[in-house]
GUVEXVO-613498 format. One record per atom (N, C-alpha, C): x, y, z. Coordinates in steps of 0.1 Angstrom, whole numbers, plus 2048, in hexadecimal, padded with zeros to 3 digits. Each point is the difference from the previous one (the first is absolute). Example, Ala and Ser with C-alpha at 12.3 -4.5 7.8 and 13.67 -1.06 7.14 Angstrom:
# GUVEXVO-613498
8847C784E 7F780C800 80980C800 7FC80B7F9 80980B800 7F880B808 
END
This chain:
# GUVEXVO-613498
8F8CAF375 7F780B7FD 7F780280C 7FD80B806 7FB80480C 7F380E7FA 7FF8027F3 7F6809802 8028067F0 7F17FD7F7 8028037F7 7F180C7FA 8048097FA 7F580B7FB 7F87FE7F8 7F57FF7FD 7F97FF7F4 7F980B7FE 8098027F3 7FD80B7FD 7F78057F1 7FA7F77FE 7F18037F5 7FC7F27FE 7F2803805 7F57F67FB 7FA8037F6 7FB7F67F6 7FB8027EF 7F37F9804 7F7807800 7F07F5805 7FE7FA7F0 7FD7F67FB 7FA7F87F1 7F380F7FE 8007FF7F2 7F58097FB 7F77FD7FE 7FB7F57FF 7F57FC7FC 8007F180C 7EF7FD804 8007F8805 8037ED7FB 80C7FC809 8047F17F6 8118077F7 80080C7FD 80A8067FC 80E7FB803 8097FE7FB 8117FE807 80C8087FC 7F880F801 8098047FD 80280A80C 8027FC80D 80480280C 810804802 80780280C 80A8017FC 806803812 8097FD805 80580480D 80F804800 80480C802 80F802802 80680480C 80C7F7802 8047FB811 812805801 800806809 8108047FF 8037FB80D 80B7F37FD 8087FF80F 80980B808 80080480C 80680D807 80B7FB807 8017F2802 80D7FE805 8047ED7F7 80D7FE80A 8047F37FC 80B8037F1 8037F67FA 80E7FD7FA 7F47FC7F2 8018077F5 7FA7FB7F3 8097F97F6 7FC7F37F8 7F57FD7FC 7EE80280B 7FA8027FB 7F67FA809 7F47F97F7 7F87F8803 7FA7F37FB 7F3805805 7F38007FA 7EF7FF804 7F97F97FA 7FA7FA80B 7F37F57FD 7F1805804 7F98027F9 7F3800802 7F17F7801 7FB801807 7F47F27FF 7F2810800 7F97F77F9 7ED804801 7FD8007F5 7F78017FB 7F77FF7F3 80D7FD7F3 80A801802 8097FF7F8 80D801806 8087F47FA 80E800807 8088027FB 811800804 8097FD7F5 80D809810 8097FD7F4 81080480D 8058077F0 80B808807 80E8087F6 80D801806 8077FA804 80F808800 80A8067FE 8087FF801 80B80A7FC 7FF812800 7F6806809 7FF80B7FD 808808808 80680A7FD 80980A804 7FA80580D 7F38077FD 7F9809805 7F17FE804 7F980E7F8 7F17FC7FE 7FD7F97F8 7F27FD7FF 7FE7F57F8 7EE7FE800 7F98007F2 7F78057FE 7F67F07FD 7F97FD806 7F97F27FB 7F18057FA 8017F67F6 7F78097F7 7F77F27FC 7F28057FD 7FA7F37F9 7F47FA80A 80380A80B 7F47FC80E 7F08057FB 7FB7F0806 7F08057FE 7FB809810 7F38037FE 7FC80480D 8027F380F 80180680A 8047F7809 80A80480C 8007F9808 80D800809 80C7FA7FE 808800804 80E7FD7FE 80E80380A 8027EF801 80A803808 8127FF7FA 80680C804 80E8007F6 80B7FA809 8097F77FE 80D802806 80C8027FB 80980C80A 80A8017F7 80C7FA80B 8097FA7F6 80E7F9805 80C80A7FA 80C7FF80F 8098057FE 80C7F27F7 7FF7FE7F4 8047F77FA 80C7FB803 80A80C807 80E801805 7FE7F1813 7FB80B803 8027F7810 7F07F6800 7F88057FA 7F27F4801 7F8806807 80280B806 7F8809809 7F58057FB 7EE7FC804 7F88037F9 7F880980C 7F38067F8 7F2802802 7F77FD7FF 7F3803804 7F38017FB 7FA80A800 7FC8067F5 7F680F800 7F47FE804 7FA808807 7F3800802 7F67FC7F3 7F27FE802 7FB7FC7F8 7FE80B7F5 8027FC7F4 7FC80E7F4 7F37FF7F8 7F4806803 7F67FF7F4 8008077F8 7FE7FA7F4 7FB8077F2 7F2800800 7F880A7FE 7F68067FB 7FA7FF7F0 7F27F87FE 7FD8097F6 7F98077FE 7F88077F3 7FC810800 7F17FA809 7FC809804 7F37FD807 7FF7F580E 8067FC805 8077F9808 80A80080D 7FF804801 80E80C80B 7FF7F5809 8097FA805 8077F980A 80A7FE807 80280580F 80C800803 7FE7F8811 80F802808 7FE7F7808 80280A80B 7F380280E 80280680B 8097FD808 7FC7F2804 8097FD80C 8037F5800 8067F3804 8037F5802 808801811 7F77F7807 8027FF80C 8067F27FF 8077FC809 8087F1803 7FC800810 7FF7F3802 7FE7FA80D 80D80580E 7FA80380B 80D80280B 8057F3802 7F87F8803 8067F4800 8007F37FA 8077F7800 8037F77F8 7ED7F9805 7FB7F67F0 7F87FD807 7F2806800 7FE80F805 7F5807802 7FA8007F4 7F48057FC 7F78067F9 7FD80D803 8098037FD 7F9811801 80880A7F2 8027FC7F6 8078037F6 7F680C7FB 80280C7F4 7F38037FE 8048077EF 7F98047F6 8057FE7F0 7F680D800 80480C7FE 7F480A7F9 8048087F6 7F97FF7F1 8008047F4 7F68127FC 8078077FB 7FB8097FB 8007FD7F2 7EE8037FA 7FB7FE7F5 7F7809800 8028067EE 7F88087FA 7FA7FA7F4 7F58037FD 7F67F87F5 7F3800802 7FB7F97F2 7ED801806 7FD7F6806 7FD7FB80C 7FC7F5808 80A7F4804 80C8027FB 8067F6802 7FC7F480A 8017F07FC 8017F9806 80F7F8805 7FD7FD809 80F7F5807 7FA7F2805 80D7FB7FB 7FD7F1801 80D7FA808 80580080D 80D7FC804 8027EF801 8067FF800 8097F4801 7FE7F380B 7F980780A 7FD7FE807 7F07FE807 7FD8057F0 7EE8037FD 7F9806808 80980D809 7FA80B803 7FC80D7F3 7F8809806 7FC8067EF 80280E804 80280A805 80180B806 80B8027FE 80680E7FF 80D8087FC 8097FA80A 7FB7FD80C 80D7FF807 7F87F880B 80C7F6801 7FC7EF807 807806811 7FD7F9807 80680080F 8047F5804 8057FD80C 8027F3807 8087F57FC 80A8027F3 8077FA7FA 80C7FA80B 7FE7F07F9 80F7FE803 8078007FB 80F802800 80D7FE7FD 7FB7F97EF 8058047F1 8017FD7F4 8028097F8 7FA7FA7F3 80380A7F0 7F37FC7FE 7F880B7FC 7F18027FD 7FD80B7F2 7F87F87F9 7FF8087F1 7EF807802 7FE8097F9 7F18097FC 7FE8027F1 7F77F87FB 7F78057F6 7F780C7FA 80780D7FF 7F380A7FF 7FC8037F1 7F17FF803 7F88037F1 7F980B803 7FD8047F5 7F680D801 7F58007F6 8057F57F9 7F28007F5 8068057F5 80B803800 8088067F1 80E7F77FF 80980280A 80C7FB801 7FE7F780C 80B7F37FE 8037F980C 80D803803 8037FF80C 80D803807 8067F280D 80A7FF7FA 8047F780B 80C803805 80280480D 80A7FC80C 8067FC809 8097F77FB 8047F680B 80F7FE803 8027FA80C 810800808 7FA80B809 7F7801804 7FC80780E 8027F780B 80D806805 8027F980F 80280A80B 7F47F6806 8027FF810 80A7FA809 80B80B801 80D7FB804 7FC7F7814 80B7FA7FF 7FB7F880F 80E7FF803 807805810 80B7FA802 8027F6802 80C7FE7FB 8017EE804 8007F980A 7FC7F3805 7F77F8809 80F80280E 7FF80380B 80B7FC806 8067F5804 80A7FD803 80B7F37FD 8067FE80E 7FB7F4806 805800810 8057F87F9 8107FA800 8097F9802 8067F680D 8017F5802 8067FB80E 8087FC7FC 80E806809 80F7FD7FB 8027F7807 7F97FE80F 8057F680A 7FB80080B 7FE7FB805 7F97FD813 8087F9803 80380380C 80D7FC80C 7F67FD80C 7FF7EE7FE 7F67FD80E 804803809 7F87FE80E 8057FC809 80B7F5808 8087FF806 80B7F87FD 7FD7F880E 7FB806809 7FF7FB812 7EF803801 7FA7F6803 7EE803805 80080780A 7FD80E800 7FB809806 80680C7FE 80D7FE7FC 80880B7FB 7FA8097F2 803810801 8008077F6 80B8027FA 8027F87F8 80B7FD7F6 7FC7FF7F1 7F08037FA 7FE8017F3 8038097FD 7FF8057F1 8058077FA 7F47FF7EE 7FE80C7F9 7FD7FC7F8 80180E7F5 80A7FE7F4 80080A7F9 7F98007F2 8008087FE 7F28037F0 8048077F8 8018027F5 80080C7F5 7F58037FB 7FD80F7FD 7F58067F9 8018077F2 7FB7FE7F7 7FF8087F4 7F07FF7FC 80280C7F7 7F48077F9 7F9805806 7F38047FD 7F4808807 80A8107FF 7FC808808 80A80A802 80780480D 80C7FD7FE 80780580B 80380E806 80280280C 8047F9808 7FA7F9807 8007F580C 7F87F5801 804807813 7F27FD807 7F87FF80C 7FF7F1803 8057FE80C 8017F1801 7F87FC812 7F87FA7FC 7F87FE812 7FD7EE7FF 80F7FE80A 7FA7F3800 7F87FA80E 7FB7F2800 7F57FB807 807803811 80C801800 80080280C 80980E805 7FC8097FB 80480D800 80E8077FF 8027F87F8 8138067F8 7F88097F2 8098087FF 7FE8097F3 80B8027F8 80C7F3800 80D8017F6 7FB7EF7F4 8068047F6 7FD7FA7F5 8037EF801 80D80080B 8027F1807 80280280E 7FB7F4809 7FD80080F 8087F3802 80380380C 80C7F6807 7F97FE80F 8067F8807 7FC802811 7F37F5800 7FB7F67F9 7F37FD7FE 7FE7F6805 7F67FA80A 7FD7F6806 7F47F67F5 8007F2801 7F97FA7F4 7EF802804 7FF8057F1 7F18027FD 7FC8037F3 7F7808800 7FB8027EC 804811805 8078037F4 7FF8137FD 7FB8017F5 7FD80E7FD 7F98057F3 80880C800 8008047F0 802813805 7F78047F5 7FE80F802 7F28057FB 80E80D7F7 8018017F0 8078087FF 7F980C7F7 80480D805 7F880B7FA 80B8097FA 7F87FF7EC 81080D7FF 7FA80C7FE 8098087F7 7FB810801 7EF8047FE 7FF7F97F7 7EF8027FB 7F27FA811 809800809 7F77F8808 7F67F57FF 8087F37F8 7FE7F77F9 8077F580A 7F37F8803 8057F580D 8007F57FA 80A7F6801 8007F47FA 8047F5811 7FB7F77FE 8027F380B 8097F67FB 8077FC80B 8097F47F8 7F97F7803 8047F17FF 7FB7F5803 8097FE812 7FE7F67FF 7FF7FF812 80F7F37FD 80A809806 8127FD803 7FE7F680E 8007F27FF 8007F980B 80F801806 80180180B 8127FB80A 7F97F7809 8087F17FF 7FF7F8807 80B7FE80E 8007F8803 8077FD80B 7FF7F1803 80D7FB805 8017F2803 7F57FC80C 7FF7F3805 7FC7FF809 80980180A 7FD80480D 8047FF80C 8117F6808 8078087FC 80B7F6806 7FD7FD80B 7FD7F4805 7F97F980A 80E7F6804 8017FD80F 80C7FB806 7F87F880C 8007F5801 7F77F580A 80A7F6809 7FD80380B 8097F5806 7FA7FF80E 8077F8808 7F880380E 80280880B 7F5804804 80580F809 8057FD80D 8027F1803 80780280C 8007EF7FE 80E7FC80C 7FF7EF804 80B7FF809 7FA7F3806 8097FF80F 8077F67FC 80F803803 8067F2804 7FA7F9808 80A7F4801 7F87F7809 80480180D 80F8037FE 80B7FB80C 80880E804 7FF807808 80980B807 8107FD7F7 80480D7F6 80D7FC7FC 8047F97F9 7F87F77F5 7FD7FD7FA 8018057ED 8097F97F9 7FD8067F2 7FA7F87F7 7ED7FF802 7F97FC7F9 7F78087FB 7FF80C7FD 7F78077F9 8087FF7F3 7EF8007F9 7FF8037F1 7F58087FA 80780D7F4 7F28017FC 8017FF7F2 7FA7FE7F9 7F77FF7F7 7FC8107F8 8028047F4 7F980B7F9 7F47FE7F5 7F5805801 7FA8007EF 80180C7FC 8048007F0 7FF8087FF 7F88067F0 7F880D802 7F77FF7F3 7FD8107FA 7FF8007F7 7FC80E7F7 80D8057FF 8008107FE 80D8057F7 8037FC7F6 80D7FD800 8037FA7F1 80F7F7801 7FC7F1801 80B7F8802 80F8077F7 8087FD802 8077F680F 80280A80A 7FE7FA807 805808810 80C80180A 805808803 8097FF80A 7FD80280C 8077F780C 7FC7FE80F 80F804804 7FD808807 80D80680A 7FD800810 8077F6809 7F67FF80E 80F807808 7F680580A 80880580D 80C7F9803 8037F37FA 80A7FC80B 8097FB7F1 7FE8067F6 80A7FE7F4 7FC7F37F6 7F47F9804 7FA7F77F5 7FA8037F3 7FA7F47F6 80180A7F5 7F37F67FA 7FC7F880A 7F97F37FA 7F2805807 7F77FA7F9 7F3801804 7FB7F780D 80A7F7803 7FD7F3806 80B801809 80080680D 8087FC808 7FE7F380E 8077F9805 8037F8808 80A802808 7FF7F480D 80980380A 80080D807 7F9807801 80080D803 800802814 806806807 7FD80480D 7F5807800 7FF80680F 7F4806804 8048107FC 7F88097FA 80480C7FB 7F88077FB 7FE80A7F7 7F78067FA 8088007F2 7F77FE7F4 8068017F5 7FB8097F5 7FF8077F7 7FE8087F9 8067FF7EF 7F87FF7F7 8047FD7F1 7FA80B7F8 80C8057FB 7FA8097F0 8027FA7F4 7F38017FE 7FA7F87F3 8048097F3 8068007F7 7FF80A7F2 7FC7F87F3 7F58057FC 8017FA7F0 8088057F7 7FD7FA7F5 8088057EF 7FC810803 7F6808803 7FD8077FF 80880D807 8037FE80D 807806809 7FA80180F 7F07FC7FD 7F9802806 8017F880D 80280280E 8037F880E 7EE7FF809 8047F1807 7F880280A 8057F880D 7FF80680C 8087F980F 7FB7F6801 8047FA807 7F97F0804 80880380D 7F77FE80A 8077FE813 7FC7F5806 8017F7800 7FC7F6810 8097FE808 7FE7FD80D 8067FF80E 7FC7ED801 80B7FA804 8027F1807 80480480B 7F97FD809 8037FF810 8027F1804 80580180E 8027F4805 7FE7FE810 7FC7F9801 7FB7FE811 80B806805 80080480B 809802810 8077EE7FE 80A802807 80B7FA805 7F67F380B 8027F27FF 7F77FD80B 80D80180B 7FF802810 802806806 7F67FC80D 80B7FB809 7FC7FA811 800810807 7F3804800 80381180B 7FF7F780C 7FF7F8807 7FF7F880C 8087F3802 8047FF80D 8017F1807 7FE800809 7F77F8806 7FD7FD80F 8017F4804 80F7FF80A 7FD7F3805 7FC7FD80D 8007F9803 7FB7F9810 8117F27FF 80880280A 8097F3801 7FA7F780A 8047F47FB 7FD7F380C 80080680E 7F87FC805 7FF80180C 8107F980C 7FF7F37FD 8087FA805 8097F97F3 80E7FB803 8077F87FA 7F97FA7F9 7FF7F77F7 7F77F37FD 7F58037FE 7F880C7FE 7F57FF803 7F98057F3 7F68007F8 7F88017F3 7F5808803 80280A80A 7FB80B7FB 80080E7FC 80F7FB7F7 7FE8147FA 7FB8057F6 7FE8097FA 7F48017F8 80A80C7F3 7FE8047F3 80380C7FA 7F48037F4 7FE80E806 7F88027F5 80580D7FC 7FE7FF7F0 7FF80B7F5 7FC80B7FD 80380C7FD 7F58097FD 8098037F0 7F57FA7F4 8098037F4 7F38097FA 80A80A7F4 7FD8087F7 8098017F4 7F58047F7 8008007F4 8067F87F3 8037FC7F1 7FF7F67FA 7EF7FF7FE 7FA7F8801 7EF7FD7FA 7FA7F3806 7FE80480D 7F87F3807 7F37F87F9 8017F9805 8017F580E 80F7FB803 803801807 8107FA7FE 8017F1807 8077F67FB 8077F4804 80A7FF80A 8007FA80B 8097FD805 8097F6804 80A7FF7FB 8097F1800 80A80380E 7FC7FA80D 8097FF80A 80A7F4800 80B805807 80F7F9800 7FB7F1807 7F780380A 7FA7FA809 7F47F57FC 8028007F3 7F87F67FA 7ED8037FD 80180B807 7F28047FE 80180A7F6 7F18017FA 7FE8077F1 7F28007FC 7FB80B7FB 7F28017FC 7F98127FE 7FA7FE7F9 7F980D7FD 7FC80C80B 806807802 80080F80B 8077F980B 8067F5801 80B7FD80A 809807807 7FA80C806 80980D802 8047FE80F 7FB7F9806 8017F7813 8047F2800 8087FC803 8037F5803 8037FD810 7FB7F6807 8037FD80F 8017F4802 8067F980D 8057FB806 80F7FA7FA 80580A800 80E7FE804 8097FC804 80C7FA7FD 80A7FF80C 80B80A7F9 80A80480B 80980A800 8077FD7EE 80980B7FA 8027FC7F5 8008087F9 80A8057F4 7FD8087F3 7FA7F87F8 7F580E7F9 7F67FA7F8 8018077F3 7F97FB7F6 8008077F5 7F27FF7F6 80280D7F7 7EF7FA7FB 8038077F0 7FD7FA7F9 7FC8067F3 7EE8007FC 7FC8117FB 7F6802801 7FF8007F0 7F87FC7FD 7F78037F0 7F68057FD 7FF80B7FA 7F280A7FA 7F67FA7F6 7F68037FE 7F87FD7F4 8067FE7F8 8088077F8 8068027F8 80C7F67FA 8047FC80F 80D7F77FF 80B8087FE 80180E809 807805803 8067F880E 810800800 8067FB80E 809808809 8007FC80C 806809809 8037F780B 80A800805 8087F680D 80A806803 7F87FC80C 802809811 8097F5807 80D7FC805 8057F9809 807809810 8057F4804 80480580E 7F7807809 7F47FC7FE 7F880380C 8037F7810 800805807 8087F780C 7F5800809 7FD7F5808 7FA7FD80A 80A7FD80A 80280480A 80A80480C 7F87EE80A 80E7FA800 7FB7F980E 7FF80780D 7FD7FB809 7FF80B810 80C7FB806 80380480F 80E7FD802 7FB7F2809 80B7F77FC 7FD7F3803 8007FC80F 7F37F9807 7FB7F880B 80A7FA801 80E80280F 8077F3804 7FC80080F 8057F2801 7FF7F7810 80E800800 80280980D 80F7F6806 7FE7FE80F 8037F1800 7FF7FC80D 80E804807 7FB80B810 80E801807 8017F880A 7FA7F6803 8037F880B 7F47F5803 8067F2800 7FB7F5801 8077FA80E 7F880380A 8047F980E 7F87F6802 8077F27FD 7FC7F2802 7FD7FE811 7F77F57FE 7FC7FE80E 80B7F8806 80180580C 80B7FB809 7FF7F2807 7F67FB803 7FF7F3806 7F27FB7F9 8007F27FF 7F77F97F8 7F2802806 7F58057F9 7F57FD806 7FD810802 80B80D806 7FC809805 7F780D7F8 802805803 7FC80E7FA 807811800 80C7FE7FD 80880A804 8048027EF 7FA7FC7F7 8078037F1 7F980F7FC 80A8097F9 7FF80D7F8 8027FE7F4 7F58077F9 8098067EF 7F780F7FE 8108067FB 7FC8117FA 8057FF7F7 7F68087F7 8047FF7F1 7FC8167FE 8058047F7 7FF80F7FB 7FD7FF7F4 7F58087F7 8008057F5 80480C7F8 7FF8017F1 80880A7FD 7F88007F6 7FB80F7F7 7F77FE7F4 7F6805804 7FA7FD80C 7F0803801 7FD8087FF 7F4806804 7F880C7FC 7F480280D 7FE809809 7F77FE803 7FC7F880F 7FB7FD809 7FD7F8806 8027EB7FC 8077FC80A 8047F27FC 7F07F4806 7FB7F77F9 7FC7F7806 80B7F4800 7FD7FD80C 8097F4802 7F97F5806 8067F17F9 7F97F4803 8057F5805 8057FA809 8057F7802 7F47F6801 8087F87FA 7F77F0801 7EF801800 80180D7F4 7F2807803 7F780780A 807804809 80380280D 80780F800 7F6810800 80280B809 8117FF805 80780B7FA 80F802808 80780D7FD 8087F9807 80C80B7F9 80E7FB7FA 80580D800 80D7FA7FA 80D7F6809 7FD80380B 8057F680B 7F47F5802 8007F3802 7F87F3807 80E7FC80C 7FB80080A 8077FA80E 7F67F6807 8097FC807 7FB7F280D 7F77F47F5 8097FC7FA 7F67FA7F6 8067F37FE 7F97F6800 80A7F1800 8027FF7F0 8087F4805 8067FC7F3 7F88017F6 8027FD7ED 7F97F97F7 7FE80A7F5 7F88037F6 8008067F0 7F980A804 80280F7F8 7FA80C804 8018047F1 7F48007FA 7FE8097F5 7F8810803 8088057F9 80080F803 7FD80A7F1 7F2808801 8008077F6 7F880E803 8078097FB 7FF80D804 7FE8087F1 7F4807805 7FD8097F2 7FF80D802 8038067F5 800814806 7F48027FF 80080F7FF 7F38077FD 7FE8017F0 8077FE7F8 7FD7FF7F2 7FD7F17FF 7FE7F580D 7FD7F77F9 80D7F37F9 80B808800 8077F77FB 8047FA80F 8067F3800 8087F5805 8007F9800 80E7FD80C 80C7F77FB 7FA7F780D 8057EC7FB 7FA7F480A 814800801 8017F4808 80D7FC807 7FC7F380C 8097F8800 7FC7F580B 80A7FB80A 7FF80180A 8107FE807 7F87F1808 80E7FA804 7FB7F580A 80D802812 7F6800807 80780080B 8057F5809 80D7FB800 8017F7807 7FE800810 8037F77FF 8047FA811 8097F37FE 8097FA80E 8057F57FF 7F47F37FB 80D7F67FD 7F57F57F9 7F87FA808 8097FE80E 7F47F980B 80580580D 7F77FF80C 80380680A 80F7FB804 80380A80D 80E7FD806 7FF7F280B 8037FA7FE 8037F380A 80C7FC807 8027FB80C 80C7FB802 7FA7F780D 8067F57F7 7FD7F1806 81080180B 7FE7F9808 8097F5809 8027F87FF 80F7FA7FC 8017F97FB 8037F480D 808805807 8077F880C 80280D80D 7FF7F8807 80480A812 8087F5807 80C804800 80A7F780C 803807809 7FF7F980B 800806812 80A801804 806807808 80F803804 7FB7F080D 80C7FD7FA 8077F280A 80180680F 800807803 80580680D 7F980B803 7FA80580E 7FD80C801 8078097FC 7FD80B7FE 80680B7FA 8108007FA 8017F47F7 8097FE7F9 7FC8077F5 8098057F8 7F68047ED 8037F47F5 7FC7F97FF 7FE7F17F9 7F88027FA 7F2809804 7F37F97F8 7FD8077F3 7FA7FB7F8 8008057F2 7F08027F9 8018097F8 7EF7FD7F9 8028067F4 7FF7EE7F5 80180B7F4 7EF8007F7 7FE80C7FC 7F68017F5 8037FE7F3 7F28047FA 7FE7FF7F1 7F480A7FA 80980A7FC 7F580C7FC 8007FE7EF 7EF8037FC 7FC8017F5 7F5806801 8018067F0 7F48087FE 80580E804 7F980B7FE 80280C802 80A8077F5 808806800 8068087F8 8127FF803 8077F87FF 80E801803 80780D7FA 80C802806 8057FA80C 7FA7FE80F 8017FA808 7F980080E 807803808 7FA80980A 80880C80F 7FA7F6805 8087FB80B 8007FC80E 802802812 7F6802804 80580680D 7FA7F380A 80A7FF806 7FD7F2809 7FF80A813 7F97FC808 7FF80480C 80D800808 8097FB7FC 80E803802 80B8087FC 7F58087F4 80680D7FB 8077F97F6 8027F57F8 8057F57F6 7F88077F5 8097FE7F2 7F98037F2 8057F87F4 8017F1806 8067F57F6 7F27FB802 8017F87EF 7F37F6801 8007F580E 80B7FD7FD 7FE7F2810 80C80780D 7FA7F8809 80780580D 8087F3801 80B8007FA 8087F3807 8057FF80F 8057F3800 8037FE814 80B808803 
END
């Protein structure tokens, strides 16, 4: 039932009277139809076809409803007053509130009579009250003859509106706009104006970074309602900690390790590193740069980068030697020029010497040498086949030893040549200014030593003979020729000493030791 006529009101005849009467014709819907009435007197009827006449009303208002008995489809008629004689009462206006809530409702009665008094409900006393809120408000009117009462006076109020929260979709990653928050609205009057705290104007907002929102919603009546305040959180900070850099110790070397912490988001996490690892905790690592993406449960990633470096290669950029001077001789020297690795560095020479910055070592003799060096660190490096060169070797060759010819004299030579030197020769005989030839020199021991100009030489010692004792020759006998210049006579000797064999020349032109007869 959508709309029904009333079509005769019976005012009571007498004041207190009940013999009132209202007749109501439903204009649409499926009959049976069913009416209930409330005010000064109640009661319901169904089953009626049609119209339908309620009878038995005192003075008063009255509210009727009729039902479509078929589908359940009802009404409410406006308010109906009955009158009695002297009395006249009807209803001006009834105002309802715009919005849910307000006080601004307003009730004004037209009344005829002598002085009537009002008594409302509300214990205002004047025909018509203001400022109402939202209810059902009754009036007492007297006049000093008849009382009249009126009530089911409502001040209609739309209904309160209805923010609903279907769901909030946090934030999923800290800092990301990934919230989300949807709402449903009913009552008040639609259509609905929606202004939320951070300037969207659709009924649900997405895209939202964590914080407090509000929305302010206004429907047709320009009736503003506030929601309460929609928090979106957000995890803490996927945080990834490790160290931002470290040195091996040793050039080439696989001893780096790093270490991850890791915190906020939302456990468990996945580590995916540059070089195909999967663990938080790597070891053995070379020198490189490494790089890890972190992902929580969430989806949410954060990089992690550190760099392990490693010293330079240690590395001889230098050798300087000096070789022995001479054969035999302890003074050559080598020194180092090392880089990189992590000084102070150690040096362990082949040569038995060793000690901290030991980068020079001297006195020498000719020789491959070798050195292992050690860094702070106890990084190692060894360097062999460093060569100290001997020089070309100091010889004496004696070319000639001419012994003295007769005992006592002075006709003895010796030459000797060298080979190797360098330079200007000093030469010494028997400590004794020379040269490489000594002549006219008697018998006996000749030490000889000659040094170059670098200093090196060679000693040598010759001995020069002579016979063992002088030449002698004794007579042994002289026999006389028996006869004048007969040849009979004889002279033999006895030669010693000197140097045999012995030449003989006799004044006879004779070259035998004796002259026989």
């Amino acid at each position: 039932v959508t709309q029904t006529a009333i079509e005769n009101i019976h005012h009571p005849s007498v004041c207190g009277g009940t013999d009132g009467s209202i007749t109501l014709h439903p204009l649409n819907g499926v009959p049976p139809y069913a009416f209930a009435w409330s005010g000064p007197t109640s009661g319901t009827m169904g089953g009626i076809g049609g119209a339908a006449t309620i009878t038995g009303l005192k003075q008063g208002g009255y509210r009727v409803t009729v039902t479509d008995a078929t589908s359940g489809c009802s009404m409410v008629l406006p308010q109906i007053v009955l009158s009695a004689p002297g009395l006249s009462v009807s209803i001006d206006t009834i105002i309802g509130n715009r919005c849910p809530g307000e006080e601004n409702g307003s009730i004004a009665l037209n009344v005829s009579g002598t002085s009537p008094a009002y008594l409302w409900s509300n214990g205002q006393t004047t025909s018509s009250i203001d400022d109402l809120a939202g209810g059902v408000y009754s009036v007492t009117i007297s006049d000093g003859n008849c009382t009249q009462v009126i009530a089911n006076l409502e001040v209609a109020e739309p209904s309160p509106l209805q923010i609903i929260e279907n769901g909030i979709q946090q934030v999923l990653c800290n800092g990301a706009a990934s919230g989300a928050i949807d709402i449903a609205v009913f009552g008040a009057s639609p259509p609905y104006i929606f202004a939320w705290s951070n300037g969207a104007n659709t009924e649900d907002i997405g895209g939202l970074t964590a914080g407090g929102y509000s929305v302010t919603i206004t429907d047709s009546k320009d009736c503003a309602f506030s929601s309460d305040i929609y928090s979106i959180v957000q995890p803490e900070p996927l945080d990834v900690s490790g160290p931002a850099s470290q040195q091996i110790d040793c050039h080439g070397e696989n001893s780096g390790s790093i270490s991850l912490t890791i915190s906020g988001g939302k456990a468990p996490y996945q580590i995916h590193w540059n070089n195909g690892a999967t663990s938080g905790n790597l070891e053995n690592l070379p020198a490189g740069n490494y790089q890890a993406t972190v992902t929580d449960a969430n989806g949410c990633t954060r990089l992690f980068s550190t760099n392990i470096t490693q010293p330079t290669a240690i590395s001889i950029d230098d050798i300087s030697t000096n070789d022995p001077a001479c054969v035999g001789s302890t003074d050559g020297d080598i020194t180092l020029t090392v880089s990189g690795g992590t000084g102070p560095y150690h040096f362990n020479w082949s040569s038995g010497q060793s000690g901290m910055g030991m980068n020079s070592i001297i006195g020498l003799i000719a020789g491959i040498y070798a050195v292992t060096i050690e860094d702070a660190l106890g990084c190692i490096y060894l360097q062999d086949n460093i060569d100290l060169d001997a020089p070309q070797l100091l010889t004496l060759n004696l070319e000639t030893l001419q012994p003295v010819s007769c005992f006592g004299t002075s006709n003895g030579a010796i030459t000797v040549s060298v080979a190797g030197a360098e330079g200007a020769l000093n030469i010494l005989w028997n400590g004794q200014p020379g040269g490489l030839t000594l002549g006219a020199i008697p018998a006996g021991p000749y030490l000889l030593q000659i040094s170059d100009a670098r200093g090196c030489s060679i000693r040598d010692s010759f001995l020069l003979p002579q016979p063992k004792s002088p030449l002698i020759a004794t007579l042994l006998s002289a026999q006389n020729a028996l006869c004048s210049k007969e040849p009979n006579g004889s002279i033999q000797v006895f030669t010693s000493g000197g140097t045999p064999p012995y030449t003989y020349h006799w004044s006879n032109n004779a070259t035998t030791e004796d002259l026989p007869a």
